[in-house]
Residue, then its C-alpha position, 0 to 999 in steps of 0.5 A: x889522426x889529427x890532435x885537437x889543439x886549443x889556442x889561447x890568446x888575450x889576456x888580463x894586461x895591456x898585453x892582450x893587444x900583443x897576443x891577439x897578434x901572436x895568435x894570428x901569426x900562429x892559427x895562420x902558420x900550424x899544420x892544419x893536416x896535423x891539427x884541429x885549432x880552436x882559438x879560444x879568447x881569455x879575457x876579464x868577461x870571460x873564456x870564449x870560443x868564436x867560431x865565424x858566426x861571431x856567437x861566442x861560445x863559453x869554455x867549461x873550466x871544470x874541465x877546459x872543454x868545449x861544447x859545440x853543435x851538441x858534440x863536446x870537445x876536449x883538447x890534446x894540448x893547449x898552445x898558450x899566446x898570452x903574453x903576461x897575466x895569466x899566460x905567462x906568470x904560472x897562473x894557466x900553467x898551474x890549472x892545465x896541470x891539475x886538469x893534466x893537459x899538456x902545454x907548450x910553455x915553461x911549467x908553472x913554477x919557471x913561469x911565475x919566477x920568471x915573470x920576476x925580473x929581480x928574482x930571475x936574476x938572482x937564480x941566473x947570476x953564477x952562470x958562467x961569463x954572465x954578468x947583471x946590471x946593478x940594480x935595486x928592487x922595491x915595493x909599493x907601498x914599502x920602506x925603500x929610500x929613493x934618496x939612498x937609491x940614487x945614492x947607491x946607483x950609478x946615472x942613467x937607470x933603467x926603471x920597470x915594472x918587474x913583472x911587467x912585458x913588452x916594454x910597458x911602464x918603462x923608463x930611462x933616467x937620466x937625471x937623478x930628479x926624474x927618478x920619482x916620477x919614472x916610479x910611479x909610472x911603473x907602480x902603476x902596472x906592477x906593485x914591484x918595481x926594478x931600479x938598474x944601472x944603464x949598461x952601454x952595449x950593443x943589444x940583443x935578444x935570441x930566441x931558443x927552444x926544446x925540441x926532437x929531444x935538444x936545445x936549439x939556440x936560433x940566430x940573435x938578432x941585434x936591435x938599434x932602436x931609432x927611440x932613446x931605447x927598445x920601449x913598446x912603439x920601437x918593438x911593435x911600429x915597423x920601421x921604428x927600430x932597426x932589427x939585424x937578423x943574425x946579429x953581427x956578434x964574432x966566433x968568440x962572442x958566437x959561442x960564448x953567446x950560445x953556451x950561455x943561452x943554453x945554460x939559462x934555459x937549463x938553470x931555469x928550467x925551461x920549455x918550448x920557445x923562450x928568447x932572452x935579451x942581452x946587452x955585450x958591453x961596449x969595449x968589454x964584450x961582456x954578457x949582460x942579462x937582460x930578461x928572459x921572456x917565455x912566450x915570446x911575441x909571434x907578431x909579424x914584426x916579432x923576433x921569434x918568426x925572423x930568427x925561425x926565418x933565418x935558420x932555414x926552416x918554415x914557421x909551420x914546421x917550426x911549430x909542429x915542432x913545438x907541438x910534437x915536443x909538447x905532446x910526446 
């Protein structure tokens, strides 16, 4: 018997744009043998159901159902594509606990820290051969000393929202004088921001997920952005960025590599398909964490769906695989 699956897409960011993507690539590759989807819409006016006819049809929060030609229909799980608020900082994970609908994300807690790009690092530093950039945290409106800050840190930063996605208010700093106004630029998406030292190395970001009962570490994919870093027009313009899908890493940093993917995913308590972005520094090789990110883009320029692509197996069984795990 087929599961009825809600696929919510959208959002309250400028990531909304993102995910509608996302979702498309997703309703087009799962198993329509397997299960009825029902793309919802979530945005500030409100959640919606558009069947082909274009006449939006409103979602009962009371108990996340949907009422449609007078038949109500509730769903067996939910599949969350909304990269950034409320989708990914624990907000929607906290209210389909409550209503105890399974879903295909992290769980509320993992999802909210995560969303924090300070404090994940600070839960990730001690793992094994994994190293962080130096780095400062502050608030709007806060008692920080930029002056202090330059002071402290090493040229070029790295300057972004700190729970902000896709790239969006970010800056490279080169030049100590440019520091204040590439903070004022990620205030305005975030009320915190991240200040970090430039690590050179070659960058990464690597894609792993729970599934049949195992943590599956999927192939990296090495990133050479053609702009000065990897900023929203090199990870969404097609030919913007040069993507190498496996990354050429050799037997150690192979393995090395993996063992610490697996081991971020179990430190933060992970579900379904996250992918983390990572630098090997130059000359040293060492490991440096970037981000995690847990629902990564399902675009089709997306790394998620090259990486599936290079293990072999489809989308489609990629995401039954998803959904199986979610619903078990």
């Amino acid at each position: 018997m087929r599961k009825t699956i809600a696929l919510l897409t959208g959002g309250t960011t400028g990531e909304w744009v993102v995910s509608v993507k996302s979702a498309a690539t997703i309703a087009q590759n799962i198993d329509a043998d397997l299960y009825d989807v029902y793309k919802i819409m979530l945005n500030d006016k409100g959640w919606f159901y558009e069947p082909a006819d274009s006449v939006k049809i409103e979602i009962d929060k009371n108990d996340f159902s949907l009422t449609l030609d007078g038949r109500k229909i509730k769903f067996d799980g939910v599949f969350i594509a909304i990269h950034g608020s409320p989708g990914e900082d624990g907000k929607l994970q906290g209210y389909f606990d409550m209503l105890n609908i399974p879903y295909t994300t992290c769980d509320a807690l993992t999802s909210s820290i995560t969303m924090n790009k300070g404090y994940t690092k600070a839960i990730v530093e001690g793992i094994d051969n994994l190293h962080t950039a130096k780095s400062v945290q502050i608030f709007k409106n806060g008692n920080y000393d930029l002056k202090q800050i330059k002071h402290d840190l090493k040229l070029p930063y790295f300057v972004k929202p700190n729970s902000g996605g896709s790239s969006i208010g970010m800056s490279k700093v080169k030049h100590a004088d440019d520091l204040d106004a590439a903070v004022e630029k990620a205030f305005l998406e975030d009320n915190q921001v991240l200040i970090e030292e430039f690590v050179s190395g070659r960058e990464f970001s690597i894609g792993v997920y729970n599934a049949k009962s195992q943590i599956t570490v999927l192939p990296t994919t090495e990133v050479i952005p053609a702009n000065e870093f990897f900023d929203f027009e090199a990870k969404y313009t097609p030919g913007a960025t040069q993507e190498i899908t496996p990354g050429k890493m050799n037997d150690e940093e192979y393995l090395r590599v993996h063992q610490i993917i697996k081991d971020v995913y179990k430190k933060l308590n992970c579900r379904g398909v996250v992918r983390v972005d990572y630098f090997l520094e130059h000359d040293t090789s060492n490991f440096y964490f970037i981000e995690i990110n847990t629902i990564p883009g399902q675009t089709a320029t997306s790394f998620i769906p090259q990486q599936v692509a290079a293990t072999g197996i489809t989308l489609k069984q990629f995401y039954t695989d998803l959904m199986k795990e979610t619903l078990n």
